[in-house]
Structure formats: C-alpha cells, structure tokens
Steps between C-alpha positions, in 0.01 A plus 500: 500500500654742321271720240626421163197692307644745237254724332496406070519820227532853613275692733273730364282727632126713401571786202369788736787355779697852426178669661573334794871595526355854472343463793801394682681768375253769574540345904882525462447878411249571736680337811803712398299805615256450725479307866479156472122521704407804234627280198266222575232718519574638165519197335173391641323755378682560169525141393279273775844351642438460854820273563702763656248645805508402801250281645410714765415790233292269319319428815454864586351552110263229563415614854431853383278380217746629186606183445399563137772774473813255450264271286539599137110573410357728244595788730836463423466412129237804461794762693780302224246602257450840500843599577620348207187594288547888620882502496491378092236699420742807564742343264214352238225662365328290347325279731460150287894470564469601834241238579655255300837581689279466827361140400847404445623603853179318664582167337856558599384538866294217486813259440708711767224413786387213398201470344299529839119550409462796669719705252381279254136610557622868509756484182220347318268811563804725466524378125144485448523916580802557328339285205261797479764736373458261158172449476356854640225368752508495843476167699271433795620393782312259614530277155875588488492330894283194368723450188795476716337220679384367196915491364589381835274192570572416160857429529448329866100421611678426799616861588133533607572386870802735479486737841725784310263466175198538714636822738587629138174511358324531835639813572518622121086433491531719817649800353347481171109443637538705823779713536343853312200464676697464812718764451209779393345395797768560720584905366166540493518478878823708535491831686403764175812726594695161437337442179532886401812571581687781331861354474490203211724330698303407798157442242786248355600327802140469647411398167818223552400429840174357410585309224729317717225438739267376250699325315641295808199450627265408208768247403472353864188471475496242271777310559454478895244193484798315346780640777170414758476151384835401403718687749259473782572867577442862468792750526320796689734776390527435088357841418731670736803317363378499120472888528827533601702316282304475188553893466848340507544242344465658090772686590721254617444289213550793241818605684624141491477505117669829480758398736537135310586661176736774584708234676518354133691812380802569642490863510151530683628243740578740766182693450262165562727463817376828602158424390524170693531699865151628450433162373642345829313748723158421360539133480612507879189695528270246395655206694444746802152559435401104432747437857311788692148358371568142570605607858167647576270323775262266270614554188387144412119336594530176446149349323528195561095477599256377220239767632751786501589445184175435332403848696794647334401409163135568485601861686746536144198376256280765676734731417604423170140418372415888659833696277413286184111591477 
C-alpha cells in the first residue's frame, strides 16, 4: 500500500540548532586541510565526534588504554579552557569579563557536544572557578566536584548508573585526593642531579614528566575497579601510552582551535594550511603510538575471574587508603 502520510504545519527545529550547523561547518573546514584519518581525530578530540575514525583506530585507542583521549572528558574541556581564558586575558584586563566571556564559551560547548556528563561535571567546576573572579574566594575542589554531582543527579537521578559519569568523577577524586602526594613522592625519588639541574629547561621537563606520570596514574587508580569490573580487563601498557600522547594531545587540541579560526578569515587561510602540516604530522603521530601499543604481545589481560578481580581491587584500596592517610 502506498504511504499516503503527509507531515501537518512546518518543521521546526531546537533554538540552539545553529550550534549544531557550526559544528558541521567547523568539519567541512577541517577536512579541507587535513587527512581524512587526521580529521577524525581532530574532531574527536576537539568536539567528542567520533563518527569519522576508523574502527580499527578506535580499537587500537581502546587496546592501548587511551580510549579516554577521543572521549570528550574534562581533559578536553579543562585544555578549551585555559586557552581561551589565557588567550583573552592578553586582550582583556580585567578579569570579571574575561571569566564571564569564559562561562559563555563553556555553555556554548556544552550544546556543541552534547551535553555528555562528563563535560558537564567539568564545565560545572570550570564556572564554579571562574565564579571566583566575582566573588573573590577561592573554591575547594572537592565541594566544587560534589556540587557538580549534586547539579547533575538533579536534572537526571538516573545518570547515577552512567559509566562516563562515574570514570569522570572516579578519576577526578583520583587527581584531586592523590595526585600531589603522588607526584612529591615520585621527585623525591629522582636522581638529585635530575632534580638540580642547572638548565630550567630540563628542571621543566622533569618537572612535566612527572606530572604526567602522576596524574595518569593516580587517575587510574581510581577508576580501574570500574574498567576491572565492567570491561573485564586490564590494558597492561596505559602508562606507557598515556605518557606519550597526553604530552600530545593539549597541543593538538590548541592547534586545532588556532587552525579552525584562521580558516574563518580568508587572508590567514593559507597560514592555518601551513599550520595544519604540523597539525597532520602530530596527529599521525598519535594514531602511530596507540597502533604500535596495541600491537604489543599482551597488551590486554582479560579479568574475567571473580578472584582476580577482587585481588585487583583490594591491591588498589591498599594503595589508595596508604596515599590518602
């Protein structure tokens, strides 16, 4: 029978539908410049779009444990952040319209990506900080982290039982309760010449180094009982990986802004295309490192054992309970 349905009055769509035309538009720019493998990449990590990578590199993400990368998290939102926060605060002195500026571009990226509660649970704390600017007190952490949850199982009680929500605040609990006390206690064990170096430079990039360490690792701390129990695995090369392409990744992401906007103005055009070969080369860098990691003989333990894994979790409770006293 043939379908005689015809739809009544005239289609309309949501107010904030231009944001999501922007987003479409910033692919169409970014395509025009960089490999179509490169591109995806990009938008995964600038705007949480994962529709254009490959399978197989999504695989290899997962398989070398930085699956989080090309998941828009706080990570992403935070890097966002401070670009934009430092880059107007050249322009802007005062900083109550540079935060307020800020707040506006966070609620702005909220629409383009979503709404997911991971960026959600950061944009909250983002504009709890920036808030401070107004008010003149600093916010704690931990309450800022708790009154995101608060906002967020308010709207939805549901979004409890949400696997993103809980990595999010899992590994945000990591960083904020452990990572210091990690960190100290890794340069306190560095070689003294290390630590004492003459040249700033390498006292900066040791300095660099370790962060990265301890911030990978005291946010996988707590959020490995949930990739132990849900997943049923344990990626055996995550720090490895993590090093290498968090160092990375900020830069990506800052040069994919830069790049995004000069495409917007004709006569910088041709400079973001020469911006966009470094661009290419470090992107291309990443995928390598997740495809070279992934490769490696047992990159992946499967858990799938009740006693492994409740091993596995009272080993991490050990250690937790012993950074947090």
């Amino acid at each position: 029978v043939k379908n005689t349905l015809k739809p009544l009055g005239s289609k309309t769509v949501p107010w904030y539908s231009f944001l999501n035309d922007i987003h479409k538009s910033i692919e169409n720019k970014l395509s025009s410049v960089l490999d179509r493998e490169n591109c995806g990449l990009l938008m995964a990590l600038m705007l949480g779009d994962k529709s254009d990578m490959d399978k197989a590199i999504q695989n290899s993400f997962t398989t070398a444990g930085v699956s989080h990368i090309v998941v828009v998290s706080g990570l992403h939102l935070s890097i966002i952040i401070g670009f934009v926060f430092s880059v107007l605060s050249l322009f802007i002195k005062e900083k109550k319209i540079t935060a307020g500026i800020t707040i506006a571009i966070i609620l702005m990226y909220l629409v383009i990506t979503g709404f997911t509660y991971s960026v959600i649970r950061c944009a909250v704390m983002s504009i709890i900080y920036l808030c401070s600017y107004f008010v003149k007190r600093k916010p704690d952490s931990l309450n800022s982290l708790g009154f995101a949850g608060l906002i967020i199982t308010l709207e939805n009680p549901l979004a409890i039982g949400n696997l993103g929500l809980i990595m999010s605040f899992s590994a945000t609990l990591g960083i904020i309760s452990v990572e210091e006390k990690l960190r100290n206690f890794i340069f306190d064990r560095l070689p003294k010449f290390i630590k004492e170096h003459k040249l700033k430079i390498i006292n900066r990039f040791t300095g660099y180094v370790v962060s990265c360490i301890s911030v990978s690792l005291s946010a996988t701390l707590f959020t490995l009982p949930v990739i132990v129990y849900v997943f049923e695995s344990f990626k055996v090369y995550f720090l490895l990986s993590n090093l290498l392409i968090t160092a990375v990744v900020p830069v990506i992401i800052v040069m994919g802004i830069i790049i995004t906007v000069m495409l917007y103005i004709p006569f910088l055009s041709a400079l973001a295309g020469l911006i966009a070969i470094v661009e290419n080369y470090l992107c291309s860098f990443v995928i390598w490192v997740t495809e070279f990691v992934s490769d490696l003989p047992m990159a992946t333990i499967s858990l799938s054992s009740v006693t492994i894994k409740l091993a596995t979790f009272a080993v991490i409770v050990v250690i937790a309970i012993f950074f947090v006293a």
